[in-house]
C-alpha positions as a Python dict, from the first residue, in 0.01 Angstrom:
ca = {
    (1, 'X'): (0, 0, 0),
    (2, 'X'): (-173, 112, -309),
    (3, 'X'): (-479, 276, -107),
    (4, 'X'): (-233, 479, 86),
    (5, 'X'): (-1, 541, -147),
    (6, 'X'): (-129, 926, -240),
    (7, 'X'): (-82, 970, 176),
    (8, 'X'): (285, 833, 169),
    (9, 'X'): (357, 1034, -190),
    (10, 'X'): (242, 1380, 39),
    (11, 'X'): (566, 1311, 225),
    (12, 'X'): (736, 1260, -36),
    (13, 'X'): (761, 877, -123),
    (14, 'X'): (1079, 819, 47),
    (15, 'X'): (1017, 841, 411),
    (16, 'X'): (1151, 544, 590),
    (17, 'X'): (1107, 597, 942),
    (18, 'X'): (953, 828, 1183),
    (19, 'X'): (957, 951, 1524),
    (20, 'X'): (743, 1104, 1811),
    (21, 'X'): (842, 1252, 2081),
    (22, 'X'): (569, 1314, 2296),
    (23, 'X'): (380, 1166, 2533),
    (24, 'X'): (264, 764, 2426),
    (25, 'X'): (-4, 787, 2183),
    (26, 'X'): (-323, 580, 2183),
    (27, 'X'): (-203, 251, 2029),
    (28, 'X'): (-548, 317, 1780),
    (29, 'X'): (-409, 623, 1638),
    (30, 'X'): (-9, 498, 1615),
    (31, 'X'): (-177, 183, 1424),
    (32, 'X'): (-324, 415, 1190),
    (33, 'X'): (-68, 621, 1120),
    (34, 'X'): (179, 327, 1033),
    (35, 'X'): (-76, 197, 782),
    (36, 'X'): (-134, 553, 664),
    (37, 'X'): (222, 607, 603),
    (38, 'X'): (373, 277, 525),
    (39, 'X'): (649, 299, 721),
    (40, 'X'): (695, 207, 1095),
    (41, 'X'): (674, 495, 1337),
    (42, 'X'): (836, 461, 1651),
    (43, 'X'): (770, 661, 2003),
    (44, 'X'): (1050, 805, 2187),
    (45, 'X'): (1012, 924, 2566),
    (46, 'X'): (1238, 1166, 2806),
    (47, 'X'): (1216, 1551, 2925),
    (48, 'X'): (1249, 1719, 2569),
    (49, 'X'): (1508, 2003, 2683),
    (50, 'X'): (1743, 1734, 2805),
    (51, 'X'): (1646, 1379, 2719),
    (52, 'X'): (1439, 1386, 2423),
    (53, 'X'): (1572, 1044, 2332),
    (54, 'X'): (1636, 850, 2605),
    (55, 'X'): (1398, 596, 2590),
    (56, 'X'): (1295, 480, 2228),
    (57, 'X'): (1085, 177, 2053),
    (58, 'X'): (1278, -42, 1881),
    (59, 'X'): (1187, 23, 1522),
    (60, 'X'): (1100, -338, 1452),
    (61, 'X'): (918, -387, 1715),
    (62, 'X'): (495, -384, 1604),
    (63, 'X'): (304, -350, 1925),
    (64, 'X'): (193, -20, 2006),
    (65, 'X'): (121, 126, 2329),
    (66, 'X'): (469, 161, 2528),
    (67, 'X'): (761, 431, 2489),
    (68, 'X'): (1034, 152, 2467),
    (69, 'X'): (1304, 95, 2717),
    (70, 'X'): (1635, 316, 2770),
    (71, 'X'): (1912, 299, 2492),
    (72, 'X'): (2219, 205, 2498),
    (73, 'X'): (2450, 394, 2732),
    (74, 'X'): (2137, 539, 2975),
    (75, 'X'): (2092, 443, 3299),
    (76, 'X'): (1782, 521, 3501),
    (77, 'X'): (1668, 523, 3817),
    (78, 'X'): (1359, 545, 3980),
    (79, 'X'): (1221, 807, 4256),
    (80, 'X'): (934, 786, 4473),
    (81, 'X'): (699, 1068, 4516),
    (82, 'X'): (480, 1014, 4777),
    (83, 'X'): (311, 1333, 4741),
    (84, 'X'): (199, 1194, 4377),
    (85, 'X'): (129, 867, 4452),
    (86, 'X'): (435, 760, 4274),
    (87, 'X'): (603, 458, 4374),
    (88, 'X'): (897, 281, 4273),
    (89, 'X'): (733, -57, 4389),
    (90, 'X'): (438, 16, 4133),
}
């Protein structure tokens, strides 16, 4: 805290949670950042035009690495793409 205390004071000191939308970030960088900024950071997942927030970290959950499971209210399913390689069995 008091070594990155000038980087947390650039955001204005009162920043209690952030978010990411994009793709999952190396689990080295999101672990930096969250030290950096003293504040948990959490990764959201889902086609930004239309479901930006449809999968989300739970923001007390520490491991980094994953995009977090669907909220509350979402319900996914899964489509093969054989074409891809993409398997629901995978």
């Amino acid at each position: 805290m008091l070594v990155f205390s000038k980087a947390k004071g650039i955001l204005g000191g009162r920043v209690r949670i952030m978010i990411t939308g994009s793709a999952p970030m190396l689990p080295e960088v999101m672990n930096f950042l969250k030290i950096c900024f003293c504040c948990p950071i959490v990764e959201a997942y889902g086609l930004t035009e239309t479901t930006g927030g449809t999968c989300i970290v739970d923001n007390t959950d520490l491991v980094s690495g994953h995009v977090g499971g669907p909220v509350q209210g979402v319900k996914l399913r899964l489509k093969d793409l054989p074409e891809m390689s993409y398997m629901s069995t995978d």
